[in-house]
C-alpha positions in Angstrom: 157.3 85.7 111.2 153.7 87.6 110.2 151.1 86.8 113.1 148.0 85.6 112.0 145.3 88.3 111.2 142.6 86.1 113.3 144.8 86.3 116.1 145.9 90.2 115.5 144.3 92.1 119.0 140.6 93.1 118.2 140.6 95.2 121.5 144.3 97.5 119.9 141.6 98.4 117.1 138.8 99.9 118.3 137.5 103.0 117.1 136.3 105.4 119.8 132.6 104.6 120.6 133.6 101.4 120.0 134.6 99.9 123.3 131.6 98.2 124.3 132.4 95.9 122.4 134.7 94.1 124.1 133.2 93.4 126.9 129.7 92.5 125.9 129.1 88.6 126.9 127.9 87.2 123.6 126.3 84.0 124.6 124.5 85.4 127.8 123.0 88.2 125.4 122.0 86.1 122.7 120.5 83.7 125.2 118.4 86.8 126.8 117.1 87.5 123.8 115.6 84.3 122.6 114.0 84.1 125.7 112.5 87.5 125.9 110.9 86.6 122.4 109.9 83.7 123.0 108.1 84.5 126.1 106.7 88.0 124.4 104.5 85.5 121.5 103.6 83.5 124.0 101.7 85.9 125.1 100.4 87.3 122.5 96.4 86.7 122.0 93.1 88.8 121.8 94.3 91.5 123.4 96.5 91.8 120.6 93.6 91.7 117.8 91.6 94.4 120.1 94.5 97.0 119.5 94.5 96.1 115.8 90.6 96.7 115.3 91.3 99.6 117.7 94.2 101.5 115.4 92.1 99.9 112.1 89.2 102.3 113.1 90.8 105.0 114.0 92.6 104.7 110.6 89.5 104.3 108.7 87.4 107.0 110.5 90.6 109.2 109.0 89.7 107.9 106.1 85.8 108.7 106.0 86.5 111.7 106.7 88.8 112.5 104.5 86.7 110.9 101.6 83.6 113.2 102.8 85.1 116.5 102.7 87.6 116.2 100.0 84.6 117.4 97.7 84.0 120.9 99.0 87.1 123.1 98.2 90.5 122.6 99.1 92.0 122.0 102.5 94.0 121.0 105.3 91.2 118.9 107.0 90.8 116.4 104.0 94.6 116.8 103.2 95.7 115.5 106.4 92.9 112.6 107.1 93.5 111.2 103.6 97.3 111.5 104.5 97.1 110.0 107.7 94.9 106.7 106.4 97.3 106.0 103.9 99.9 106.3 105.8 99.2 103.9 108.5 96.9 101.6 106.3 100.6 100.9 105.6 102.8 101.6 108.4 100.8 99.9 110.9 98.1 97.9 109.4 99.6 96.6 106.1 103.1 96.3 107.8 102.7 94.1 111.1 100.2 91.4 108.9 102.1 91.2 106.0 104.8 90.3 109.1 102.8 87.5 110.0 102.2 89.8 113.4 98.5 88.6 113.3 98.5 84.9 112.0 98.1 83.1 114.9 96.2 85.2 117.0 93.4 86.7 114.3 89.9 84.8 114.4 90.0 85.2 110.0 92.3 83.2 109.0 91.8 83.7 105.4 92.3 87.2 105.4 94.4 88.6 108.8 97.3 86.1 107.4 100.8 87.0 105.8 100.0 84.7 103.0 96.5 86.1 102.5 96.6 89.9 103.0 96.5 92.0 99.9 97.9 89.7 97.6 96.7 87.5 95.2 95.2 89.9 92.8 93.8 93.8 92.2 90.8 92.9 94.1 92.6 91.9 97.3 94.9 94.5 96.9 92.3 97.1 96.8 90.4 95.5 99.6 93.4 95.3 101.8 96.1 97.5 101.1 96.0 99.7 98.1 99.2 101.8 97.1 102.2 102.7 94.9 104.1 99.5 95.5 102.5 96.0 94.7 102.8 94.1 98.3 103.9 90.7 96.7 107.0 92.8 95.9 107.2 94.7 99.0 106.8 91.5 100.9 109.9 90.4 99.7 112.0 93.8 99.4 111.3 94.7 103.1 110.3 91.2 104.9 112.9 89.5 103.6 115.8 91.1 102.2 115.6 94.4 104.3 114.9 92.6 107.7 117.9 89.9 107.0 119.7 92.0 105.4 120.2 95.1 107.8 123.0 97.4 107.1 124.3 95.2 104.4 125.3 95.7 101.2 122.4 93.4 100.2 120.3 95.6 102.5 117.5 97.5 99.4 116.9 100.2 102.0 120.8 101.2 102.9 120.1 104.9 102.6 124.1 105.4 102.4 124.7 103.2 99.2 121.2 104.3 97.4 121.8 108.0 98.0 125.8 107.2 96.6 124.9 109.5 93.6 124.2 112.3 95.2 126.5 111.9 98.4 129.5 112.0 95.9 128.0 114.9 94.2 130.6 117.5 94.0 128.6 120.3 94.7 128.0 122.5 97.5 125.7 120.7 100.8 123.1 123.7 100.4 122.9 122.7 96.9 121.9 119.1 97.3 119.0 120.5 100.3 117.7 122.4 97.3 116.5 118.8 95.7 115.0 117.3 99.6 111.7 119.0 98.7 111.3 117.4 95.5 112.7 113.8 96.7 110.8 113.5 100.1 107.4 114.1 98.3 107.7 111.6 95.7 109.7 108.8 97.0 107.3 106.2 97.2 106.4 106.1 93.5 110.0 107.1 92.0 111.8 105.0 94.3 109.8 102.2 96.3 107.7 101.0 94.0 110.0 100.4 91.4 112.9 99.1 93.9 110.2 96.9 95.1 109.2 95.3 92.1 112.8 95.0 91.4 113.5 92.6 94.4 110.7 90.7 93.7 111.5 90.2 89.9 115.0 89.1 91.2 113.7 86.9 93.7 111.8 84.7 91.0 115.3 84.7 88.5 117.0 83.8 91.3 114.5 80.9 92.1 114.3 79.8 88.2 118.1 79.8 88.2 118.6 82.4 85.6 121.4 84.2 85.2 121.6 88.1 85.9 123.3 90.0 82.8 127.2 91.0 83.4 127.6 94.1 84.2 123.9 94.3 86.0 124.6 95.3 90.1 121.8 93.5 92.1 122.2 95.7 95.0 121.9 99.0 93.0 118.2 100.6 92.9 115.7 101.2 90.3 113.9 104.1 90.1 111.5 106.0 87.7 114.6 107.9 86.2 116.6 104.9 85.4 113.6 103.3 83.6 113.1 106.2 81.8 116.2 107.7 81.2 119.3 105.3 82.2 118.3 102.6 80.0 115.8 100.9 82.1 116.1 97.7 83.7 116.7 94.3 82.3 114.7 92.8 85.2 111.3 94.9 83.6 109.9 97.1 81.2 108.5 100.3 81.6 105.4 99.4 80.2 105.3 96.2 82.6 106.0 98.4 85.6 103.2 101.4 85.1 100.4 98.5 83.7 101.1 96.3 87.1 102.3 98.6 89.8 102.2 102.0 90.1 98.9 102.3 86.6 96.3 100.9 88.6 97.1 103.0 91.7 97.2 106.3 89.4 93.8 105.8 87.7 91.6 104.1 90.3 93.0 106.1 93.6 93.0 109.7 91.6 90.6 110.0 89.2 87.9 106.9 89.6 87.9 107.1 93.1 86.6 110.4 93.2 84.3 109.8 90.1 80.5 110.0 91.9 81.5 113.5 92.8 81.0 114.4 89.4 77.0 112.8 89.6 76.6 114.4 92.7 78.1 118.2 91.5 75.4 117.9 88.6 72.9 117.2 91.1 73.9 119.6 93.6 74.5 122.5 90.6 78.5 122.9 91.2 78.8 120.9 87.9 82.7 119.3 87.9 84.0 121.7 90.8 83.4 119.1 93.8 85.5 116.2 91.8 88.2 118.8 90.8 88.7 119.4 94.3 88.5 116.1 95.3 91.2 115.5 92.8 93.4 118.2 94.6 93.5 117.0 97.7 93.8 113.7 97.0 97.2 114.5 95.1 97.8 117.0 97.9 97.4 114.0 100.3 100.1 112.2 98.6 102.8 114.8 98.8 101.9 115.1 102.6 102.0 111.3 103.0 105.2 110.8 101.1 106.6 113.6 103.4 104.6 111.8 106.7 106.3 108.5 105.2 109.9 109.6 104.9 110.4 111.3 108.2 109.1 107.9 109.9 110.5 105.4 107.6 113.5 106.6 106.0 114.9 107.6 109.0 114.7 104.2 110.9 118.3 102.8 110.1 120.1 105.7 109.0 122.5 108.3 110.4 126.7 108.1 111.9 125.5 106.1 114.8 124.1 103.3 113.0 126.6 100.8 112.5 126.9 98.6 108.5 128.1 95.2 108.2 130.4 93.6 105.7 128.8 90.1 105.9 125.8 88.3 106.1 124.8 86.4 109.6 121.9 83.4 110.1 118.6 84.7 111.0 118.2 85.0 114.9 121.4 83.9 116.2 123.4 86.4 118.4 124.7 88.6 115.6 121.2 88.9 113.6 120.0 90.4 117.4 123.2 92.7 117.9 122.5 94.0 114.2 118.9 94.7 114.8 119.6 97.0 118.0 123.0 98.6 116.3 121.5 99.3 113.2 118.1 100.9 114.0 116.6 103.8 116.1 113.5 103.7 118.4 111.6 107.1 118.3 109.5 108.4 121.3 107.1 106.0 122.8 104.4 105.4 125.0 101.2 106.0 123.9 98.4 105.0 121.5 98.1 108.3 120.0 102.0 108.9 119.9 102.5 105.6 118.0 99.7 106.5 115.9 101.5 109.1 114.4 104.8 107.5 113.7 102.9 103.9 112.0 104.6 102.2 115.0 107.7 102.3 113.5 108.6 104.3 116.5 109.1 100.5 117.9 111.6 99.9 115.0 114.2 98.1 117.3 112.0 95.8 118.7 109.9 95.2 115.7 113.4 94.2 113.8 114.1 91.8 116.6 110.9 90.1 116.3 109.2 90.7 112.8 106.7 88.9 113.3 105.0 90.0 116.4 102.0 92.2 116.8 102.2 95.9 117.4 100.7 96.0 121.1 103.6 93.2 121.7 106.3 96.0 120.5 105.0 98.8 122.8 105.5 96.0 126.3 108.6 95.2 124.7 110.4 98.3 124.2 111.3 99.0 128.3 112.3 95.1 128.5 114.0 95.5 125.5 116.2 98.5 127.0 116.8 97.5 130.0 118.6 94.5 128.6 120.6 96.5 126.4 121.5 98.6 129.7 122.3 95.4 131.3 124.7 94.0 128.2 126.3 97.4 127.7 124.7 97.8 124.2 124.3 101.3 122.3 120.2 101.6 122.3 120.1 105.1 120.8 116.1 106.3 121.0 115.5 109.7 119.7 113.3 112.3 118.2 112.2 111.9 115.1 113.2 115.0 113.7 117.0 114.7 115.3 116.7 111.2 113.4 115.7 113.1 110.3 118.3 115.5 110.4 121.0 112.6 110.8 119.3 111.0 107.8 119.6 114.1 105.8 123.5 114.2 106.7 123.9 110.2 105.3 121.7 111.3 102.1 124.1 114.5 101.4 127.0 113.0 102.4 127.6 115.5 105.4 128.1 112.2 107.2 129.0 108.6 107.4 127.8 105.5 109.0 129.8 103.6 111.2 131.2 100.2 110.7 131.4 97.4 113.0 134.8 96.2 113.8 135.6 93.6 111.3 137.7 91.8 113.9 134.4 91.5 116.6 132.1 90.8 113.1 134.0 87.6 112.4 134.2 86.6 115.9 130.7 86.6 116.7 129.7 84.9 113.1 132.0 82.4 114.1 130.3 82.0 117.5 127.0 81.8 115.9 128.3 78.8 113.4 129.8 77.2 116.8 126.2 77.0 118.9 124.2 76.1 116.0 126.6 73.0 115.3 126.4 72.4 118.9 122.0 72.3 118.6 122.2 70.1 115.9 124.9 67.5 117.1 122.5 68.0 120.0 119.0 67.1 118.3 120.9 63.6 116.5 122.2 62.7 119.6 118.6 63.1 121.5 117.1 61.3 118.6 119.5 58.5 118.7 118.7 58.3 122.4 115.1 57.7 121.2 115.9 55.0 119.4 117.6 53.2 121.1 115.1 53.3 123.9 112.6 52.6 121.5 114.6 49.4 120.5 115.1 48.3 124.1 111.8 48.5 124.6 
């Protein structure tokens, strides 16, 4: 007689590196951190909004300067400030608000709010947060699918199954370093933007009940090169894509954007050579800030330490807050001008346990956060972001894999899950119908 496969040992199949596993105490974990969340927005409050206008000006005085020098000549100076302020107008600023990290704590209401920050038109966009991807569609690739969908198939940033092309390459590894260059310094326009755009466009056929077209792979990526020379997308046109995404960026942030240096070189007697400079660095910038952006972001959930899973799990119950810690990497910590530099997304286990708090909240967090996992006997892997980058490299090339949860613990804990959210709701009827009947005695 065949045993059962549920009741086949999980502990017999482990995988070395693995054997936590077994001896983590679910329920107590889960339990520890709810509270720890809960107790980390309660305290959220103006001390939260002073470190935002606190990183906000040291992002735009990047900025200023940038946009004051970029006129006279090319070089590193202007390179790196314009570089920088995008970078963290998106890492830190865009990110944590379009998180709802601000919304109850912000003064302005009608513009520090999830639902209000740069969307809503090109105006607001520009005002806000102005870049290659259009932040309606990057508020749902990354806030929703990416965050509840972390190391899944469904998962739009699973560097292991977009990079599949080139990991089954068969070519030499030094062959496929030879393209990095190329790919690290354009992948926000040839991959994020149009990825983005396609989750969004999904989002609203899956909401209008339309079918997708057979054959079509929802979890597969668009880029530029499949628009323009796989057959494109069903989901989008070209046309639709460059006129509502990534056009207005090109136009207004390279060439109208620096258009008053052209008045003031004919003033000034340098005719057209301040703008043409101006134009340099700016597209200088981006190279640098696609490279800034990669090494911070890319590298958050990838590498053959971070663990995928087969199946989906309900938003903050115990398995969403083991996935969060197994499947992403903290980098160094502990200062202002430290977390400057990596967007904040240094905090990136704490900040996918709790999207939605602020980013002062993430820097007290990340020690409590630790020592719990210390406590629970659960991998917390923290590195440097250049080790993670190197491990990120290795998924991309295929010089390495990442590692997958045992299926037997998976199903167990999903299980669990379903069991203590039956338990809350048989709970809430049966405190309601204690209500009533109290309410009827009366």
């Amino acid at each position: 007689m065949c045993v059962p496969a549920n009741q086949v040992s999980a502990e017999a199949k482990l995988a070395k590196g693995d054997e936590w596993v077994k001896d983590l105490d679910f329920d107590a974990f889960s339990q520890d951190m709810k509270k720890l969340g809960d107790e980390l927005e309660k305290q959220q409050g103006p001390a939260d909004v002073k470190h935002l206008n606190k990183m906000i000006l040291w992002s735009n005085t990047l900025g200023l300067i940038g946009i004051l020098t970029m006129g006279f000549g090319v070089s590193l100076l202007p390179i790196f400030c314009l570089s920088t302020f995008t970078f963290t107008r998106w890492t830190m600023i865009a990110h944590h608000t379009c998180h709802g990290g601000y919304d109850r704590v912000h003064p302005n209401k009608s513009r520090w709010n999830r639902f209000k920050f740069a969307i809503g038109g090109l105006w607001n966009r520009l005002c806000d947060w102005f870049d290659w991807m259009m932040p309606e569609a990057w508020n749902v690739e990354h806030n929703n699918r990416h965050h509840y969908c972390l190391s899944e198939l469904e998962d739009p940033d699973l560097v292991e199954n977009n990079l599949k092309d080139m990991r089954d390459l068969p070519v030499p590894t030094f062959v496929k370093w030879l393209a990095l260059p190329l790919l690290v310094t354009t992948w926000k326009w040839f991959y994020y933007a149009p990825n983005t755009y396609k989750e969004l466009k999904l989002a609203r056929w899956r909401k209008a009940g339309k079918k997708i077209p057979e054959g079509v792979v929802p979890s597969d990526a668009v880029t530029v090169r499949s628009l323009l020379f796989q057959g494109g997308t069903p989901f989008y046109s070209f046309w639709e894509f460059f006129s509502i995404v990534i056009g207005p960026y090109l136009i207004i942030h390279f060439f109208l954007f620096p258009a008053p240096l052209l008045a003031i070189g004919e003033y000034m007697g340098t005719g057209h050579e301040m703008y043409i400079s101006a134009v340099k660095n700016l597209f200088l910038a981006e190279l640098m800030t696609n490279l800034h952006g990669f090494v911070a972001i890319v590298t958050n959930h990838a590498g053959d330490d971070m663990y995928r899973f087969r199946d989906g799990c309900r938003p903050y119950s115990g398995s969403f807050y083991l996935r969060q810690i197994l499947a992403s990497v903290d980098f160094w910590t502990g200062s202002n001008i430290n977390d400057f530099m990596h967007g904040f997304l240094n905090y990136q286990i704490e900040h996918h346990l709790w999207p939605s708090l602020s980013m002062l909240s993430y820097q007290k967090s990340q020690p409590l956060v630790k020592a719990l996992c210390k406590k629970h006997g659960i991998p917390y892997v923290q590195e440097n972001v250049f080790k993670r980058t190197k491990k990120t490299i290795d998924i991309m090339t295929g010089s390495a894999s990442m590692r997958w949860f045992p299926a037997e613990y998976e199903q167990k804990f999903l299980e669990r899950d379903a069991v203590i959210e039956a338990a809350k709701k048989t709970r809430k009827t049966q405190l309601l119908s204690d209500k009533c009947m109290e309410a009827v005695q009366e």
